[in-house]
C-alpha positions, -999 to 999 in steps of 0.1 A, spaced: 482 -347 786 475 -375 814 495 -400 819 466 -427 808 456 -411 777 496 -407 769 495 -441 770 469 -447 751 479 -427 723 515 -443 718 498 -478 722 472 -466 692 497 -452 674 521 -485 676 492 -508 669 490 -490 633 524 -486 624 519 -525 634 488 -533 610 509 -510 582 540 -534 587 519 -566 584 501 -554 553 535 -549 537 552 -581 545 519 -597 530 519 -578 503 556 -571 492 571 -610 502 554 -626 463 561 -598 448 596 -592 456 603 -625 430 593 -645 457 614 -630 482 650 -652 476 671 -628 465 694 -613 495 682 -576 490 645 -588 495 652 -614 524 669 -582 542 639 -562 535 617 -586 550 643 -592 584 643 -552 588 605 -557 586 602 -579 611 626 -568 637 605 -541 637 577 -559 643 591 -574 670 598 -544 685 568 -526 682 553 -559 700 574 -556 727 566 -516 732 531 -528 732 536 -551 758 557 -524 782 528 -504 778 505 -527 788 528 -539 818 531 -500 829 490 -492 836 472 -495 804 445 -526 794 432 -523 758 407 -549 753 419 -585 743 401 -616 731 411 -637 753 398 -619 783 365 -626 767 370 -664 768 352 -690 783 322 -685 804 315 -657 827 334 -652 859 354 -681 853 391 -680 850 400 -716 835 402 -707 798 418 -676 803 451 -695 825 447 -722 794 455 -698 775 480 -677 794 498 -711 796 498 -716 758 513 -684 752 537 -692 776 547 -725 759 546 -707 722 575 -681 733 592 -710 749 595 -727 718 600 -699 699 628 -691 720 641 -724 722 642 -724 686 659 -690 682 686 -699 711 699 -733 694 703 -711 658 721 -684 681 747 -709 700 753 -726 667 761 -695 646 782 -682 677 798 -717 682 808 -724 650 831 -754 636 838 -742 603 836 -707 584 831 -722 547 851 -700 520 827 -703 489 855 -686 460 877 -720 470 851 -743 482 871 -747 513 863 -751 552 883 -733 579 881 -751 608 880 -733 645 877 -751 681 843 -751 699 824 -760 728 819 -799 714 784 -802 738 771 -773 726 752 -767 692 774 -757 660 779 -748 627 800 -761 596 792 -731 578 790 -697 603 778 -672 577 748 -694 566 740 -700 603 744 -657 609 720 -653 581 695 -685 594 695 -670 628 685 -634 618 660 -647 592 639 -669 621 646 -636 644 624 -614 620 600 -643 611 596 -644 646 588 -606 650 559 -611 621 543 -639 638 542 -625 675 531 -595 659 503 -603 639 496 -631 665 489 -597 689 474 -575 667 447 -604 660 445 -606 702 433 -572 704 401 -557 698 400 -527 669 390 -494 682 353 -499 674 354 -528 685 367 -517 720 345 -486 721 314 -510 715 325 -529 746 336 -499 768 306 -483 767 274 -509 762 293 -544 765 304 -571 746 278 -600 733 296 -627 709 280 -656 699 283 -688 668 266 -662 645 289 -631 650 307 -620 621 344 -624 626 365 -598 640 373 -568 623 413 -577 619 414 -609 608 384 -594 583 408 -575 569 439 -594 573 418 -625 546 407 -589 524 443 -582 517 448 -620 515 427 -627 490 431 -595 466 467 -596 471 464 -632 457 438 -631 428 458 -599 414 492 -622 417 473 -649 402 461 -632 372 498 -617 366 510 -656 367 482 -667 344 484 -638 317 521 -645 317 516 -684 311 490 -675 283 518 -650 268 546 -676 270 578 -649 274 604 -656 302 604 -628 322 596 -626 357 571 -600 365 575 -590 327 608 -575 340 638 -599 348 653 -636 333 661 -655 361 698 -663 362 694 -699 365 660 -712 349 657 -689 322 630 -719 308 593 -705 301 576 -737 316 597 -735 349 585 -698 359 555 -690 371 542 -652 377 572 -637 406 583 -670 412 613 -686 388 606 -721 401 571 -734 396 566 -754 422 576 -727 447 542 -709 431 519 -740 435 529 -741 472 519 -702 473 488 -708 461 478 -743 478 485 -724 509 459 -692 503 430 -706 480 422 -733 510 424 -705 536 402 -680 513 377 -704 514 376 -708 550 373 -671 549 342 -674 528 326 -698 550 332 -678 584 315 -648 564 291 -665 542 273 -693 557 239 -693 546 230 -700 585 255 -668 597 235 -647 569 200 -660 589 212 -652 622 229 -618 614 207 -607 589 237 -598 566 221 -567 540 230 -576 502 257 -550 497 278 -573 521 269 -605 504 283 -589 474 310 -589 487 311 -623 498 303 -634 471 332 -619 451 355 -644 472 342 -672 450 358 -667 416 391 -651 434 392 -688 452 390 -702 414 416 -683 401 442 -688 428 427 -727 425 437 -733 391 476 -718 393 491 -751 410 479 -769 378 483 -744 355 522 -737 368 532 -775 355 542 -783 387 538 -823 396 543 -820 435 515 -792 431 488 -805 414 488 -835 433 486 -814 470 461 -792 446 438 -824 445 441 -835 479 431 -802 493 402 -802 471 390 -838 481 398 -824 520 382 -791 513 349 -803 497 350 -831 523 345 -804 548 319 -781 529 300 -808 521 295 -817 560 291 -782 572 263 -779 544 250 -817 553 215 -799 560 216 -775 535 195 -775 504 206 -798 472 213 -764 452 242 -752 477 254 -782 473 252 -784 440 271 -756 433 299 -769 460 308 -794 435 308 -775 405 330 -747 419 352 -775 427 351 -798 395 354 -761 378 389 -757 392 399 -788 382 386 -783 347 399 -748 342 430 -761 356 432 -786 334 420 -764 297 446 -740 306 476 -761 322 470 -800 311 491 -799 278 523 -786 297 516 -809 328 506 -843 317 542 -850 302 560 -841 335 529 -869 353 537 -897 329 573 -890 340 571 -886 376 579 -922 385 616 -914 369 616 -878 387 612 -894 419 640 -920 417 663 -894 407 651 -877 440 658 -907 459 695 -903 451 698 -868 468 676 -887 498 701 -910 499 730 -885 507 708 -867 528 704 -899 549 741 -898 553 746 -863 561 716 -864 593 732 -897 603 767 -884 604 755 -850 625 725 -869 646 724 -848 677 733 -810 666 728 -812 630 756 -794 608 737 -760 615 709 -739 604 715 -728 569 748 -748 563 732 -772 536 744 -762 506 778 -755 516 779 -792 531 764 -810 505 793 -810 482 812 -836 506 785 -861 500 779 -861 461 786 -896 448 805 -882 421 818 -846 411 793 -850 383 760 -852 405 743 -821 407 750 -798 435 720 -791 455 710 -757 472 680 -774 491 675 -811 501 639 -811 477 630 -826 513 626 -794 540 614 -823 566 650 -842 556 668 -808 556 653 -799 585 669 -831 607 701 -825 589 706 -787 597 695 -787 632 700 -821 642 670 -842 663 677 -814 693 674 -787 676 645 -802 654 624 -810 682 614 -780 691 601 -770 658 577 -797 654 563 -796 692 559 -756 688 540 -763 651 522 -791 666 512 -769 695 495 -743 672 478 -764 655 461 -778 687 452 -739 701 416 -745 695 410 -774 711 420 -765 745 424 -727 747 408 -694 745 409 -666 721 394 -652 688 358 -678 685 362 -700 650 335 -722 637 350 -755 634 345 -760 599 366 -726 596 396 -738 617 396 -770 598 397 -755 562 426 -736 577 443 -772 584 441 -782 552 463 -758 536 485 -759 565 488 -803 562 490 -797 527 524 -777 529 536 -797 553 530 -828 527 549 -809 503 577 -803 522 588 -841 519 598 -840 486 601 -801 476 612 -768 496 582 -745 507 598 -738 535 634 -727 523 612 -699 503 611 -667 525 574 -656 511 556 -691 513 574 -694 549 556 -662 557 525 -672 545 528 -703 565 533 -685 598 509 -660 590 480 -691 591 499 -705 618 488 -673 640 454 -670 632 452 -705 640 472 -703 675 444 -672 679 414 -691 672 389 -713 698 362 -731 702 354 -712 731 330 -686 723 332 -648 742 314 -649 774 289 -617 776 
């Protein structure tokens, strides 16, 4: 066998195992109770470091002779090299922060001020390097620092695998070149990739619903949480309900998107799309209703008001992508979205509107943990107290031994500052802030703009969450955070050139 087509074959054959891996983190994360248990969150670390891996064998093989064909080689217009250095330069700056990020949780894990003994609630203190980063609690940072290493490993890798043509997708361009236009359909990956998306999410949506409707306590029909073992708290997988709302405010957003990129009634004129495939377009419609309705339907405050904000954002966005569109399309628009509310509401209103009248009081007793937060980032401004050190640190700033003892701020923006400190903070928001700016100044994958935008809204939404709940301390909606996060550092406004 040749050297080239050696080459070939190992790259192939990674770039499967690859899609397999991806497929499974999607797919186990919700299912594994939300993925916070230690067994599951180890699962999902072994998952990505081989990701990561695999990624980085891609690359080496790449380096060493062989080109398969990438996106971002078809950027911009013919025979000009601007767009493709933008975007060399913004993958650049994404592994920079990315491995700023992943250094400052190495150095403070490694350089730590404290090991914290949980069986005596007790700190053992150690000497460190004071100007470097550290930790108060060096087994929480350990685990924090191998957690963001395989996270990382799942969004390079899928960030990649979305880079680079399928097979018949290079064939097509190897042998009779490459056209791409506004009216293509969208590559066969991220096709797929929404696919698994979406049916992954109806089927855990139905599972949540049908176990709402039933009213036992189990999760998955299978286990009582140890902690929350209350019916109206749970929601499908997930033992807190909120957690579930932010699940599904991240997809049903993002499947929509999906259903605009593939069923526009203009990209169904310019393609000529044949019925069996609107079909299946057309399927994505009631699976965006069901996962709609779960944020209400779960009881959760924080979620039904994100719910409604994405659906005034959402519609918004529809309604001017479909400004020259006839009356009927938009039409039904607005019912499918005054349907979610409605269904929402028949099924989840009776258990929610008790927790609204009292979320005035629910907010004040928030403010109380804020309050001690405020302390805690104030006392440990520049480093923070460490990646994952929270909950053993908290203790020390309860106004009273009565006060509850938090695991998770309830504010991941608040936690954030606290835990890594404004140096070790600012390199999170500038790398997030950097994706979500990819299409407006780089190459890649082509996305309509009305696409890329229904992909911000779940993404803002999420973030507005995270200041007064914790999406982002939840392994499996952390996951399907990134995972938008790299379809949207993969998408442009650039179209393919010829």
């Amino acid at each position: 066998m040749s050297s080239a087509r050696y080459k070939r074959l190992l790259y192939r054959t990674s770039d499967g195992i690859t899609e397999g891996l991806i497929y499974f983190a999607i797919l186990f994360g919700p299912w594994a109770f939300g993925t916070t248990q230690p067994w599951s969150i180890h699962v999902m670390n072994n998952v990505g470091f081989a990701l990561g891996l695999l990624c980085l064998g891609k690359l080496f093989i790449r380096s060493s002779g062989y080109q398969p064909p990438q996106w971002t080689e078809l950027s911009g217009n013919s025979g000009s090299g601007r767009w493709l250095a933008n975007e060399r330069r913004f993958t650049w700056m994404l592994a920079g922060g990315t491995f700023c990020i992943l250094l400052y949780s190495l150095i403070s894990a490694w350089n730590a001020r404290a090991i914290y003994h949980p069986d005596q609630w007790s700190f053992e203190y150690r000497n460190v390097v004071a100007w470097l980063p550290h930790s108060y609690d060096q087994a929480g940072s350990w685990a924090e620092f191998w957690q963001l290493l395989g996270l990382a490993g799942v969004f390079w890798a899928l960030r990649d695998w979305l880079l680079t043509l399928s097979p018949k997708e290079a064939a097509h361009f190897e042998h009779e070149g490459f056209r791409y236009h506004v009216g293509s359909r969208l590559p066969v990956r991220l096709r797929r990739l929404f696919w698994i998306l979406t049916v992954n999410g109806t089927v855990l949506a139905i599972q949540g619903l049908m176990q709402r409707v039933e009213g036992g306590n189990k999760l998955l029909w299978l286990i009582v949480p140890r902690y929350d073992r209350v019916t109206e708290n749970q929601f499908g997988p997930y033992a807190y309900r909120a957690n579930a709302a932010q699940y599904f405010n991240l997809l049903w957003p993002a499947v929509l998107g999906f259903w605009w990129a593939c069923g526009s009634p203009r990209r169904r004129r310019k393609t000529g799309e044949h019925s069996a495939r609107q079909i299946r377009v057309a399927v994505l419609l009631p699976c965006i209703f069901i996962m709609a309705i779960c944020p209400l339907v779960s009881s959760s405050r924080g979620g039904a008001i994100v719910l409604a904000i994405n659906l005034i954002m959402a519609g918004g966005i529809l309604l001017m992508a479909q400004w020259r569109s006839r009356w009927t399309a938009k039409a039904l628009l607005l019912l499918l979205l005054t349907g979610v509310i409605g269904g929402g509401a028949l099924l989840g209103w009776k258990a929610l509107a008790p927790r609204m009248e009292m979320i005035h009081e629910g907010y004040e007793g928030r403010e109380g943990f804020y309050i001690a937060g405020r302390y805690m980032a104030g006392d440990n401004a520049l480093f923070g107290t460490g990646p994952g050190t929270f909950e053993a640190l908290y203790q020390l700033y309860r106004r009273s031994e009565t006060d509850e003892w938090l695991a998770y701020m309830h504010n991941d923006w608040l936690e954030t500052l606290i835990t890594f400190g404004r140096i070790g903070a600012t390199p999170i928001f500038l790398t997030m802030l950097l994706v979500l700016s990819h299409w407006f100044w780089s190459g890649g994958v082509y996305g309509n703009k009305y696409f890329v935008m229904l992909l911000w809204v779940p993404v803002g939404g999420c973030l507005m969450h995270a200041w007064f709940d914790f999406p982002f301390q939840i392994h499996s909606v952390l996951t399907l955070f990134l995972v938008l996060c790299a379809v949207l550092s993969c998408l442009s406004r650039r179209m393919a050139a010829s």
